[in-house]
N, C-alpha and C positions, 0 to 999 in steps of 0.2 A: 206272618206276612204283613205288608202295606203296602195299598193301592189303592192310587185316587184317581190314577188319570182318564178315569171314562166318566161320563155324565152319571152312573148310575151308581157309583161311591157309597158303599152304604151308611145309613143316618146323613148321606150328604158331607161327612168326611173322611170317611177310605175303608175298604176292605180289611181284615184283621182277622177274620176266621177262618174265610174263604171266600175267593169271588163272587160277585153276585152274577157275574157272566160266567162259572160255573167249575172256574179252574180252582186247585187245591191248594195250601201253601207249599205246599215242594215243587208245583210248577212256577208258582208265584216269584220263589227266590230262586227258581236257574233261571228264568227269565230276566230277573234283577243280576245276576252272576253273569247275565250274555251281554250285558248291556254293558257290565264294567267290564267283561273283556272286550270289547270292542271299544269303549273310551281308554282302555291300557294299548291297545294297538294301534288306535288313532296317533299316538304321541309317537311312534316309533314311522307311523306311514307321515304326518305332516314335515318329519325331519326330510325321510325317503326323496317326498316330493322336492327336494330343495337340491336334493343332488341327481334329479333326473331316474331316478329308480322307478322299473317298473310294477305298477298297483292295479293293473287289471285285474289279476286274481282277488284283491285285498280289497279295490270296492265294491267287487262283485260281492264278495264276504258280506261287506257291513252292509249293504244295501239291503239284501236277504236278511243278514241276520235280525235287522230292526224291524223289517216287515215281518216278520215271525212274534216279534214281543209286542204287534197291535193288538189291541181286545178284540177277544177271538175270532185270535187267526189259527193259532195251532195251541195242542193240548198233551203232545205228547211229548213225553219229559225224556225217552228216549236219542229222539232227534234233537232233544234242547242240549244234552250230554256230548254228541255226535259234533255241535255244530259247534259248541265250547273248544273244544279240542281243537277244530278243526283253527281256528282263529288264535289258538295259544301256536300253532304250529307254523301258520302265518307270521305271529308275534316274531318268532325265536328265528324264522328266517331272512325277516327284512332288521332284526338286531345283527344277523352274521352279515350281511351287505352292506350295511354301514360302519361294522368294524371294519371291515377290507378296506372302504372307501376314507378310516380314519377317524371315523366317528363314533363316539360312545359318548351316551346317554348316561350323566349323573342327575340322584338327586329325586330320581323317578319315585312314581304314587305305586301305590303298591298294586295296581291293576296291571300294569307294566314290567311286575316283576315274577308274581308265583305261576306256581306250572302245577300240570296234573299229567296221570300217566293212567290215574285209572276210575274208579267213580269215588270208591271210599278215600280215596288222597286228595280227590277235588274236591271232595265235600269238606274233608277236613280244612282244607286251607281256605275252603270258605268260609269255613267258621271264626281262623284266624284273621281276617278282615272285615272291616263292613261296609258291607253294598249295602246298593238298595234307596231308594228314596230319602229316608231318616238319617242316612250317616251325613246329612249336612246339620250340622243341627240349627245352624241360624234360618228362622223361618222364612226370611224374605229371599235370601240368599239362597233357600230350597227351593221355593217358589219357582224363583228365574230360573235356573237350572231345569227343574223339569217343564218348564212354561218351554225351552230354549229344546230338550229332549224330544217330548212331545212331537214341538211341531216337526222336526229331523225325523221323527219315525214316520210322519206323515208325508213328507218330504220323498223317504226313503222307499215309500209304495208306489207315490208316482214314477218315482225315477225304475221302478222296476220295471212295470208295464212299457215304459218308454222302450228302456233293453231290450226287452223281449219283440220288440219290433226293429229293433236295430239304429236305435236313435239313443246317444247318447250324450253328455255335457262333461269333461271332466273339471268343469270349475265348480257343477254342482258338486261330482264326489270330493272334492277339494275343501269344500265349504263342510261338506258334512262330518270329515276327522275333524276341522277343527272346531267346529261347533260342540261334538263329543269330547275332543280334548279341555277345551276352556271349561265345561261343568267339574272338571277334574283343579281348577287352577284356582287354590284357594285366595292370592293375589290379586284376584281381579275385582273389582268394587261391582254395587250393585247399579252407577249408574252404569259402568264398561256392559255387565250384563243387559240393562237394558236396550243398550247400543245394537247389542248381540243378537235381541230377540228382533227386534227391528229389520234389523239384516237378515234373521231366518226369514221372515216376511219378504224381503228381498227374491232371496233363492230358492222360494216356495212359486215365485210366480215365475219364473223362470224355470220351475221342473214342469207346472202346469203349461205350459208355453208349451214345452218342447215335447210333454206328452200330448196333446193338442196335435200337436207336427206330425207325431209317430201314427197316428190313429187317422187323421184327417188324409194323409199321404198315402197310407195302407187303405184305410176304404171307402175313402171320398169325404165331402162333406156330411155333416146331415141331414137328411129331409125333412118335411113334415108327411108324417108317417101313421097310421092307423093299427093299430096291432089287435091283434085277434087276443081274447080273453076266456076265448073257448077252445073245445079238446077237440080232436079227432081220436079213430077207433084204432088207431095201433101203438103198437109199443113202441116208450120213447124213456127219453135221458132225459134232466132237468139239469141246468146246468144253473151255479150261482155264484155270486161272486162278482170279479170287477175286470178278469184277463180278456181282453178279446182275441189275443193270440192263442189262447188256448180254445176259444170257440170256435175259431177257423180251421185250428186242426181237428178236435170234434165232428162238424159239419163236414169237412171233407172226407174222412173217415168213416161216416152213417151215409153220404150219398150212395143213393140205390142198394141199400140193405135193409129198408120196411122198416127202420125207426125213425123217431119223429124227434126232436127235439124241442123242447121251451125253454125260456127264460125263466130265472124266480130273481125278484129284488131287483139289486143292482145293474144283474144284466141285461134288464128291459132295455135300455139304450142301444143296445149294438140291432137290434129293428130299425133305427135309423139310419144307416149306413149303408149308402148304396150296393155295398161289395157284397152283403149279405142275403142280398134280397134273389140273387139268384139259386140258391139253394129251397127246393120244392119242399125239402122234409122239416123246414124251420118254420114251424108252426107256430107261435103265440107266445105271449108270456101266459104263467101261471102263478096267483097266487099273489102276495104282497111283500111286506117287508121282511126282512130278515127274521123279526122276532116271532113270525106266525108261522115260520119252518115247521116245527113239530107234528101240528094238525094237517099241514097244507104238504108234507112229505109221506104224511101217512095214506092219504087220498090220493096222490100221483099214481101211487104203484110202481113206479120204474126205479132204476137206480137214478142217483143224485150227483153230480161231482161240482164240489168245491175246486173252484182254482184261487182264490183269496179267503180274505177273515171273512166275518158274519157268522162262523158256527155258534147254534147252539146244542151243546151234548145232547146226541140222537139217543130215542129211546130205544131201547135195546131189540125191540122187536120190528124193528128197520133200520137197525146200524150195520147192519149187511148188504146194504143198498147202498152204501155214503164211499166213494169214493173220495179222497185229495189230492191236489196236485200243485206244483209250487210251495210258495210260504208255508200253505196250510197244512193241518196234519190233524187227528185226533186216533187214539191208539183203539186198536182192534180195527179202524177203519182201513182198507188199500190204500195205500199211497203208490200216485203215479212216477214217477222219476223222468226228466228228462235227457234223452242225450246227449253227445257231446256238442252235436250242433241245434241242441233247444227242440229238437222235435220227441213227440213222447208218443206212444204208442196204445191207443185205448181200447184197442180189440179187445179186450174183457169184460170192461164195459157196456162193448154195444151187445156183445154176446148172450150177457148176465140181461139186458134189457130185450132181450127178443125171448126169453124166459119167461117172463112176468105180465101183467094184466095192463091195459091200454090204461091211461090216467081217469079217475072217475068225476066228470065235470063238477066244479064248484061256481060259477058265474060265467055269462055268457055276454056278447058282446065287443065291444070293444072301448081302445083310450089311444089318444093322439099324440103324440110330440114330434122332437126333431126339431126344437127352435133353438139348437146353437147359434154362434157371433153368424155366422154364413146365411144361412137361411134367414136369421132377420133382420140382415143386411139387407136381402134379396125384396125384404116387403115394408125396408125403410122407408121410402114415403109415404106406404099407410100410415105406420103408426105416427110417422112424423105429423101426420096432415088430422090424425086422430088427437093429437097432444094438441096442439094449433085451436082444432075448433071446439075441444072441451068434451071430447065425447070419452078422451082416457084422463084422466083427471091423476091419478097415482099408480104408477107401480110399486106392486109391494116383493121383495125378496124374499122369499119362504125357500130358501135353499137348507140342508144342509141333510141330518139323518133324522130317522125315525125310533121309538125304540118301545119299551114292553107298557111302562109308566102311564095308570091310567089319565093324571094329569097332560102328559099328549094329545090327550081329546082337544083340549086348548085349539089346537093348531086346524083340525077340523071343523070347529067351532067358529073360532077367526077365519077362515076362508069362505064359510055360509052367511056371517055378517057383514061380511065389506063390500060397501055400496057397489054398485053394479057398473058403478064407470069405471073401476080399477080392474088392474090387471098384477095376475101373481107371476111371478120369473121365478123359477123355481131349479134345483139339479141335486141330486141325490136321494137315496129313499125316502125323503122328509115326504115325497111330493106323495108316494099311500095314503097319506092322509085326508087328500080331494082329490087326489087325479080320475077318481070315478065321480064323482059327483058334478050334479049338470047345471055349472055355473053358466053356461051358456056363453054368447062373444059380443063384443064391439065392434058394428061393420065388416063382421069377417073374423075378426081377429080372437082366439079363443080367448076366455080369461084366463086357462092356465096355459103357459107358454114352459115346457117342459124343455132344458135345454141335456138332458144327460145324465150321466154319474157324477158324483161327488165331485170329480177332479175338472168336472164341465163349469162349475162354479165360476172356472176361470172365461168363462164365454157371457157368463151375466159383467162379469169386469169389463169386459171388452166393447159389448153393449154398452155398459153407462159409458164407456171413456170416447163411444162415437156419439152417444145421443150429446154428449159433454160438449164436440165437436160441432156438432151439428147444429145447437142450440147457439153456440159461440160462448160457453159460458167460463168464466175464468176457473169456475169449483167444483166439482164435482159434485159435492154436498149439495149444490144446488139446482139439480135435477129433480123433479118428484118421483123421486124413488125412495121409499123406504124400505131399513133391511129389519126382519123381523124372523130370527133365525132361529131353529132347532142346529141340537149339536148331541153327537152320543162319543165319537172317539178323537183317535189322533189326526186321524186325515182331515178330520173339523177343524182342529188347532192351526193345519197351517193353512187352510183357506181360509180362516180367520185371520192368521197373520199375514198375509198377501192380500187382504181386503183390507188392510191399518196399515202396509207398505205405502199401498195406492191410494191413499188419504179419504179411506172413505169411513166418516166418523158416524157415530149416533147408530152403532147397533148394538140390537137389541138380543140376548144371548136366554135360551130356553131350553130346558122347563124351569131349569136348577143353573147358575151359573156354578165355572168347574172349581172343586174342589181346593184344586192345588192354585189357587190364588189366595196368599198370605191377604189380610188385611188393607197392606200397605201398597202391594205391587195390583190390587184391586182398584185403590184409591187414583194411583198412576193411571191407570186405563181408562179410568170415568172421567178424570181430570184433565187428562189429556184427545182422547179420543171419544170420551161422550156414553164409552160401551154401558151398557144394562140393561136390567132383566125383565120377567114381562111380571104383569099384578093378572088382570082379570080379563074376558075377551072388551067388554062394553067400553072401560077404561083407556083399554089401550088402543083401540079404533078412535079414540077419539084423541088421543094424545099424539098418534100418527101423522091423526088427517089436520092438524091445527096446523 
């Protein structure tokens, strides 16, 4: 196997024995194997699209299927088998619609061409091809390509979450065959590619946009909101993850059935949402980032479900509690299914959790957020009037993920040392790192201004492009806002690349800059946009504030 594309790559240049996020190589390359059927199926749906053919089924496919090959999201090589097929069978029916309509495909990459009927004949014919990261061999030209992957897979989560609320774009699924198709187009030079990547950045803030719409429409804006970090005495579900359509149908589903439900990680956000707050039994978050699951699943006591990535392989003596649903999957765990019209049914669930022992408190207390673009719209001329008479001197961007690396201390380090006049904008698990700690406020205003989940990043945009406004400034860059960012996966890639869409240069990218940046397409990034890495906390507070 090879694999680079998460912040934790090991030796800092890729996977080769086995994931250090925990999957094997045989999940490694049907993962690589889904990704080239889906860029072989792209070239036969970009045709499609040109003669009006319908691809509802086909971006439903790719959508899921990319959200499946995020680091961990799913592990089970089962459903990776299932989902292969299902996509060669897609392939081979919009090839018979285009014959009718006249059309055939010469000339085709060989992801476009071979078939499978059973496990041992896919395997074979994978053998007779090569996927996978390394079949480009030119290093820069690999780069862009999975730089261009990446952000699509990331791309590809938010556009799902959107879906599932009933919001959709199909110029983003448009973008996305042919974004998958061009890594396949050995023809295209490395500046077209840069072009390419550029324009994912594009249609990165446009799926953020329009999930923003899906979530904001369904359950208002967000508040600033006080969330409970403590337990109560009954039995409850821990829900994690990034769907908030699948916690609505949860929550409704435990109404008045004596379970409780919390958050873990990422879905501490959905306590900001006014729609949510009517449900009595939706008690608190628990617990922190993704990567402290293990300990912090084994002290809940209740069952757990996954509705996106963040897994890490449950120990065996509470992988009997781990539900998934969606994307996600890991084998021996349930997997939930949804039906025909996206409602799933979790009475097992709640049942298996009215079984088991009430959660055993780990901290108590509480933490604030709920400062997306709305709400800090709503106390715009505070801060405005704060920035004015010098009481906020900087914002600092501390958005993105969090992850195991004790070098992440870094990031709680850097938030305990910056002067007392700045303030942190923050959105995705990065924010574990201080969101307990009692930075205290400005006038009111806390220091840490929590706007969300990863895909809320796009509400700190929104912000600079009003204070941008407001200020009258012609640059953006010229706001005191610095970005000083953690990064762990794909979903980081493309609010990284929808933050160098929207010209916002001089970030700084940590613990590790990724991997799958050659050299040269590194050198482009710094050269042009300014991006790099962090040194030490003292340094770079001060290389910040200059």
């Amino acid at each position: 196997m090879f694999c680079y594309q998460c912040q934790e790559a090991a030796k800092g240049t890729g996977c080769t024995l086995a994931g250090v996020c925990g999957k094997k190589p045989e999940l490694a390359n049907l993962q690589d194997l889904l990704i080239y059927t889906m860029k072989g199926l792209s070239i036969f749906a970009n045709e499609a699209r040109k003669v009006e053919i319908d691809l509802n089924q086909v971006d439903e496919f790719i959508v899921n299927g990319l959200f499946m090959t995020i680091t961990n999201a799913n592990f089970d090589e089962n459903a990776f088998y299932q989902t292969i097929r299902e996509g060669l069978i897609l392939r081979e029916g919009l090839k018979t619609k285009l014959e009718e309509k006249g059309i055939v495909l010469e000339n085709l990459h060989d992801s476009a061409t071979w078939t499978a009927d059973s496990n041992s004949k896919m395997e074979a014919k994978a053998d007779s091809v090569v996927v996978g990261v390394l079949a480009t061999e030119n290093e820069d030209v690999r780069s862009l390509r999975e730089l261009i992957t990446y952000g699509v897979k990331g791309m590809a989560a938010y556009a799902h979450h959107a879906y599932n609320l009933g919001k959709e774009n199909n110029e983003i699924y448009a973008f996305i065959t042919k974004a998958l198709a061009a890594t396949l187009d050995d023809t295209l030079s490395a500046d077209e590619l840069v072009a390419l990547t550029l324009e994912t950045g594009k249609y990165g803030v446009d799926t953020m946009a329009l999930l923003d719409e899906a979530n904001t429409s369904t359950y208002g804006n967000p508040e600033i909101t006080e969330v409970n970090i403590g337990v109560r005495n009954n039995p409850a579900i821990l829900i994690s993850g990034h769907d908030l359509s699948d916690l609505e149908q949860l929550l409704e589903q435990t109404k008045g059935t004596g379970v409780d439900v919390y958050t873990h990680s990422e879905m501490l956000p959905a306590h900001y949402y006014p729609a949510f707050k009517k449900y009595d039994n939706f008690v608190g978050n628990y617990g922190n980032a993704w990567w402290k699951q293990k300990e912090e699943f084994e002290s809940f006591n209740g069952p757990v479900l996954f509705t996106t990535n963040c897994i890490v392989p449950p120990k065996a003596n509470h992988m009997d509690r781990i539900y998934t649903t969606g994307a996600s999957g890991f084998p021996g765990c349930k997997h939930i299914e949804a039906d025909e019209n996206g409602k799933k049914d979790f009475s097992e669930i709640i049942e298996h959790a009215k079984k088991l022992d009430s959660p055993t408190e780990i901290e108590t207390g509480s933490i604030v957020g709920g400062f997306a673009h709305a709400q800090v719209f709503a106390l715009a001329d505070k801060v405005v009037e704060a920035v004015k008479s010098g009481a906020i001197k900087k914002f600092f961007v501390m958005a993105g993920c969090d992850g195991r690396m004790k070098s992440r201390d870094y990031y709680t380090d850097f938030a305990k040392q910056l002067p007392d006049d700045t303030v942190i904008l923050t959105a995705g698990c990065a924010k574990y790192k201080y969101n307990k700690l009692p930075l205290g406020d400005i006038g009111g205003i806390p220091r840490v201004l929590d706007a969300g989940q990863c895909n809320d990043s796009y509400s700190l945009a929104v912000i600079a492009l009003k204070l941008k406004e407001v200020f009258e400034l012609n640059d953006i860059n010229e706001l005191p806002i610095a970005y000083n960012i953690a990064w762990y996966e794909q979903k980081a890639v493309i609010v990284l690349l929808a933050l160098l869409h929207l010209g916002v240069k001089n970030i700084h990218l940590g613990p590790t800059l990724p991997a799958f940046l050659s050299p040269n397409v590194a050198k482009v990034l710094v050269e042009t946009f300014g991006i790099g890495g962090i040194t030490n906390v003292e340094d770079d507070i001060k290389m910040f504030l200059q």
